[in-house]
N, C-alpha and C positions, 0 to 999 in steps of 0.2 A: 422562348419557353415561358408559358405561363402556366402558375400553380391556384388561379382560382377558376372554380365553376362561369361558363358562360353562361350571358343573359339568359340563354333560351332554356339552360341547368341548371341555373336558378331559381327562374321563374314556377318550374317543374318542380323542384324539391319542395318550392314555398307553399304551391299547389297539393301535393302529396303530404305537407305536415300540415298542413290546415283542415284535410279530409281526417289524416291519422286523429287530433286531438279533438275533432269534433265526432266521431264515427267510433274509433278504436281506442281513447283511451277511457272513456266509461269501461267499467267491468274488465280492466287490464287484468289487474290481482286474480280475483277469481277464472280468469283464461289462463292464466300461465299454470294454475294450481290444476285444471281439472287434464285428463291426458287426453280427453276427445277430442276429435279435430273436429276446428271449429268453422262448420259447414257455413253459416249464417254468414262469419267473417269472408269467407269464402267468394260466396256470393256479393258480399258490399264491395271487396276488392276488385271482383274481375270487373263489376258493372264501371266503377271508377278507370278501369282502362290498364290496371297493373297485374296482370299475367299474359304472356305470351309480349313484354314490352319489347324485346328485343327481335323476337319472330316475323318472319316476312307477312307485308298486308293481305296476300293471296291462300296464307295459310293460317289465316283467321288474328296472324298479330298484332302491333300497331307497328312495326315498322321503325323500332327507336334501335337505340345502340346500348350496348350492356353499359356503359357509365349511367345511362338513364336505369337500366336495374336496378345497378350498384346504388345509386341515389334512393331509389323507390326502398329498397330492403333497410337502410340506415334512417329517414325521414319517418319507415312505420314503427322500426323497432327502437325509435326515440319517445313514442308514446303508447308503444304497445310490445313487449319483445315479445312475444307469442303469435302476434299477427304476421311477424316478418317470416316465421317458416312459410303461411300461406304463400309468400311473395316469391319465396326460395322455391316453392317446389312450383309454382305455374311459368318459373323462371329459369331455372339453373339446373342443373342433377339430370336427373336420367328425361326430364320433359326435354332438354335442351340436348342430349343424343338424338332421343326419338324425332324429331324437326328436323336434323341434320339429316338423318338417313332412311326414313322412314318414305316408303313409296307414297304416292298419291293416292291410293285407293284406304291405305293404311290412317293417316291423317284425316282422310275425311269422314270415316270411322272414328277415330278416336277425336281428335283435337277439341269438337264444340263444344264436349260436358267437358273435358278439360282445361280449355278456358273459359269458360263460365261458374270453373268453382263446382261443376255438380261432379267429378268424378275427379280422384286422383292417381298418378302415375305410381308403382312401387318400383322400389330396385332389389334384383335378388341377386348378390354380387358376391358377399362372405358365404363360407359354409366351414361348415366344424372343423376341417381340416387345412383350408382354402383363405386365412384372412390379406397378411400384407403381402403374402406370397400366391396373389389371387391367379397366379398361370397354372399352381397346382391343385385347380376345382375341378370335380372328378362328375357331378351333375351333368348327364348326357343327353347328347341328341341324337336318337336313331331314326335315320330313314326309314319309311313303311308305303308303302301306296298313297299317298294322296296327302300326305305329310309327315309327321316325327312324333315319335314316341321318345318322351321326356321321363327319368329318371335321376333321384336323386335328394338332395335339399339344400336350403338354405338359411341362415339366419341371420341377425342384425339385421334385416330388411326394412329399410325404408317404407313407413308409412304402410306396412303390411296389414296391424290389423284394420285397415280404415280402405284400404287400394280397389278400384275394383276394376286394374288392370296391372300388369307386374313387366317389368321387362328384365329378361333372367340370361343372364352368363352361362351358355352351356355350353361345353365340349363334343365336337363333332366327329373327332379323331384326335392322334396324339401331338403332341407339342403342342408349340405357341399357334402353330398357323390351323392347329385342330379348334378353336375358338371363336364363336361368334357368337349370337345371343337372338331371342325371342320372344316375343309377347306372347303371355299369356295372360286370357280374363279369371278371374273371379269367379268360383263355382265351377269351372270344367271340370268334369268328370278325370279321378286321376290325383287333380290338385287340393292339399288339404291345406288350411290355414291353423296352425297350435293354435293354443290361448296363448291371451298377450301375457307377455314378460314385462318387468319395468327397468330402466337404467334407473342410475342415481338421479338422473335428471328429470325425472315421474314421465318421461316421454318412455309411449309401449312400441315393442315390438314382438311380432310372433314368429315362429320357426316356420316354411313351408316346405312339404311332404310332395315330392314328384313318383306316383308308381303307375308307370305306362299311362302317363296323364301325354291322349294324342292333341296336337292340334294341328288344322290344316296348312299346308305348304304358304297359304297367304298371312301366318302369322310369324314367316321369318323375315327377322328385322337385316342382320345379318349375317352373313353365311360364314364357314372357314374359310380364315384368314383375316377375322373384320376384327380383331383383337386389338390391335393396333388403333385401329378405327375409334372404336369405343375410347379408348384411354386416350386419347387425343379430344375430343366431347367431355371426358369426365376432367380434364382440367378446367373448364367452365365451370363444374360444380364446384370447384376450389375458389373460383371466383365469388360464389354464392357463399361457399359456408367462412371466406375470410369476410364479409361482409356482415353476417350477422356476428360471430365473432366482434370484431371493431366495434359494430354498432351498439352491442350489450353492456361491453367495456364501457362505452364514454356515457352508457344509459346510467351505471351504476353510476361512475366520477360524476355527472349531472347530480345524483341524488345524494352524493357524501359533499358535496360542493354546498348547495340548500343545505346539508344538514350544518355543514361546520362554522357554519352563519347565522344560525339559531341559538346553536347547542351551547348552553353555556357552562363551565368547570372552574372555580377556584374565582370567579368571579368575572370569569373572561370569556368571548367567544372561542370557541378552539380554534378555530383560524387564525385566532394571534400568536399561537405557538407553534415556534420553530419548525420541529419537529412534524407538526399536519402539514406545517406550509411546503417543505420539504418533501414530502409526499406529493405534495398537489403537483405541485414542481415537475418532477420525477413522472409522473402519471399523463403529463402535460404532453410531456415531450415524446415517451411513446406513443400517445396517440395520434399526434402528430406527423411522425416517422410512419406510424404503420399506416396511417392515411396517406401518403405519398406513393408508397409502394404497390398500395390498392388500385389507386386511380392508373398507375403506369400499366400495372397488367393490363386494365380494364378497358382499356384506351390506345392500347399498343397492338389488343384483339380483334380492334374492329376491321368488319372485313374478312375474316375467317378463324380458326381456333386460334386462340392464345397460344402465346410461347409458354412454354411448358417450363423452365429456370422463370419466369418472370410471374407464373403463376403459384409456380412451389413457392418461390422466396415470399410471395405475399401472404400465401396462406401461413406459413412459418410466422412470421413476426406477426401478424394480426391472431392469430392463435393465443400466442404469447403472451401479446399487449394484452388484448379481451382478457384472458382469466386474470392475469396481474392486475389488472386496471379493475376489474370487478371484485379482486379477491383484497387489494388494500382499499376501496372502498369499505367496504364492510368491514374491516378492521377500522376506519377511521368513524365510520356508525356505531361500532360497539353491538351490542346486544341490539339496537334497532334493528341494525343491515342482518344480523345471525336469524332475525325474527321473522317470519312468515309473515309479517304485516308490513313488508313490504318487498318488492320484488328483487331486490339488491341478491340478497342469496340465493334467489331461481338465478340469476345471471352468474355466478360463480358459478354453480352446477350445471349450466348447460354452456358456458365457454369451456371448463373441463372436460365437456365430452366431445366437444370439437376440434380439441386437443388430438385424440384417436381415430373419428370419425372420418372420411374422405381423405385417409392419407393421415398416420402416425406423425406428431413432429422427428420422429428418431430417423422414419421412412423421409421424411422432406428433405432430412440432412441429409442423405446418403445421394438422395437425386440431384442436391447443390455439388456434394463435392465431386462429383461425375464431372459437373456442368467447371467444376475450379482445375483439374485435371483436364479436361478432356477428353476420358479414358472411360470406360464403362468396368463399374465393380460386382462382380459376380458375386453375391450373397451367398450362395450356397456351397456346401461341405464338396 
C-alpha cells in the first residue's frame, strides 16, 4: 500500500502546476469575480491536453486515468480556483456520462468542440418539483415519427446560460424504469433558455422551458430504463466536484498559512499563537484525511464506474473539509480573507454550494447508512 503520487503522477501534477501558475494565475481574481465562462481559459486548457484526460484515445481523449484528473483539477485550482470548473466540466459530470454511453455517430458530432474548449456540455437534471428526489421529474418524452416531443423544465442547470448542448433527464413512462435522458442543442425550436439567475456563489444559471421542443430519434442518449445508467456515470461527477471542493479548501489554508507569517498583532506574527496554531493544526489533518479518501475513490475506479459508498464517502468529507478548511481560513485572515481582494471568500462561497450541489451532504448520509446496514431506506411517506 502506497500513499504517494507515482513518478509518472508527479511528474504530471508538476507539469500541470507550472502551466497553471504560468498561464492561469495572472488574472485569477478578476475570473473568479466575473460569472462568464471563460472561453480563452478554455481554449489554453484543452490545447495543454487537460479535458477528456481520462476518455479513450479513439474518442478524441488522452487516454489517462481519473487520478490523473483528480490531479489536473487540484494542480489548477491551486493557482486559479475558477479555471478548475473548466477541467471539471471537459472531465467529470455529465461530459463523462455522455462518453460512457453515447453512440459513435453521437460523439463524433459533439466531442471535438467539446474537447477543444469551444462548446460546453449542460446538465438538465433538477426541476421545480424533482431535486434530491430526482425519480420524481415529470419533464417528458413523447414518441412521435421520426423522434420525441419534449415537455417540461428544468433548473439549477449546469452551465445553462453558456451550454450549447444540454443533456436532460426525461421520463418516458412511469416509474423508475420510465427514465432515460437526451440531448438537446442550443436554439431548437421548442427549447427556451430563462435569463440567467445567480447563486451566492456569483456562478449563473438559467431555468430551461421544453413545449413540444422535437428532436430526432438520433439525439436519444438513453432510452427507458437508462436511469440506473445515468446515476451510476453521475458518481464520477462526485469525483470531480470532491475535487474541487478539497482543492479550494487547501487554496484558502495556502493563503491564511502566507498570511499568518506576515501578519503581525501585539508585536508578534499570528502564527505564534496558540490558538491560529491550533487551527492550522486542525485544518491540517482534515485535509489530509479527505485527501486520502479522494485518491481511494479515484483509484479504486479505474477500469469502470466507481463504487458508489466510496464515492459518496468522498464527496462527504471533502465537502466538509473544503468549506471548513476555506471558511477558518478567512477567519484567521480577518477582514483580508472577508475582502473581495482576495479569493479566500470566493472559496467559502463556492465550497458551500458544493455542499448541495451533485448530491446534498444530508443525501450522502442517507446513501452511507444504506451502505452501514445493508438495507435500503425508503425516503418517502
Amino acid at each position: 500500500m502506497d500513499f504517494q503520487l507515482t513518478s509518472e503522477q508527479q511528474a504530471f501534477a508538476n507539469a500541470v502546476a507550472k502551466f497553471a501558475e504560468k498561464e492561469l494565475a495572472p488574472g485569477a481574481l478578476e475570473r473568479a469575480h466575473s460569472p462568464e465562462y471563460p472561453w480563452d481559459i478554455a481554449k489554453k486548457i484543452s490545447a495543454q491536453g487537460l479535458l477528456g484526460i481520462a476518455f479513450p484515445e479513439k474518442d478524441g481523449g488522452m487516454g489517462g486515468t481519473l487520478m490523473d484528473a483528480v490531479i489536473a483539477i487540484q494542480e489548477v485550482a491551486l493557482h486559479c480556483p475558477k479555471s478548475a470548473d473548466v477541467v471539471q466540466a471537459g472531465n467529470f459530470g455529465a461530459i463523462r456520462t455522455f462518453v460512457e454511453y453515447a453512440s459513435e455517430s453521437q460523439k463524433e458530432m459533439y466531442l471535438p468542440d467539446l474537447l477543444a474548449g469551444k462548446k460546453i456540455l449542460g446538465l438538465g437534471m433538477s426541476e421545480p418539483g424533482a431535486g434530491s428526489a430526482v425519480t420524481e421529474l415529470v419533464t417528458s418524452a413523447k414518441k412521435v415519427d421520426g423522434g420525441y416531443l419534449i415537455n417540461g423544465s428544468k433548473v439549477f442547470s449546469t452551465h445553462s446560460p453558456e451550454a450549447g448542448l444540454f443533456l436532460v433527464y426525461v421520463r418516458f413512462g412511469p416509474g423508475l424504469d420510465g427514465i432515460g435522458s437526451v440531448l438537446v442543442e442550443r436554439g431548437r425550436p421548442g427549447l427556451t433558455v430563462g435569463n440567467p439567475n445567480s447563486f451566492m456563489s456569483g456562478e449563473e444559471w438559467s431555468q430551461l422551458y421544453f413545449e413540444d421542443c422535437f428532436i430526432p430519434d438520433s439525439a436519444l442518449l438513453l432510452g427507458p430504463g437508462g436511469f440506473k445508467k445515468q446515476i451510476s456515470g453521475f458518481n464520477v461527477e462526485r469525483i470531480g466536484n470532491a475535487s474541487r471542493s478539497l482543492a479550494l479548501g487547501r487554496y484558502a489554508f495556502n493563503k491564511a498559512k502566507e498570511y499568518a507569517q506576515v501578519r503581525e498583532q501585539f508585536g508578534r506574527q499570528i502564527c505564534e499563537f496558540q490558538g491560529i496554531q491550533w487551527k492550522f493544526a486542525e485544518m491540517a489533518v482534515k485535509l489530509d484525511a479527505a485527501q486520502l479518501m479522494l485518491y481511494r475513490a479515484a483509484v479504486n475506479a479505474e477500469g469502470g464506474l466507481p463504487s458508489a459508498y466510496e464515492t459518496t464517502a468522498a464527496k462527504l468529507i471533502c465537502n466538509t473539509t473544503g468549506f471548513e478548511v476555506a471558511n477558518e481560513s478567512l477567519q484567521v485572515m480577518g477582514a483580508t480573507g472577508y475582502s473581495q481582494e482576495t479569493l479566500v471568500e470566493y472559496c467559502v462561497r463556492r465550497t458551500r454550494g458544493w455542499m448541495i450541489a451533485g448530491g446534498s451532504i444530508e443525501i450522502l448520509k442517507n446513501r452511507i447508512a444504506e451502505e452501514v446496514f445493508d438495507r435500503r431506506f425508503n425516503q418517502r411517506a
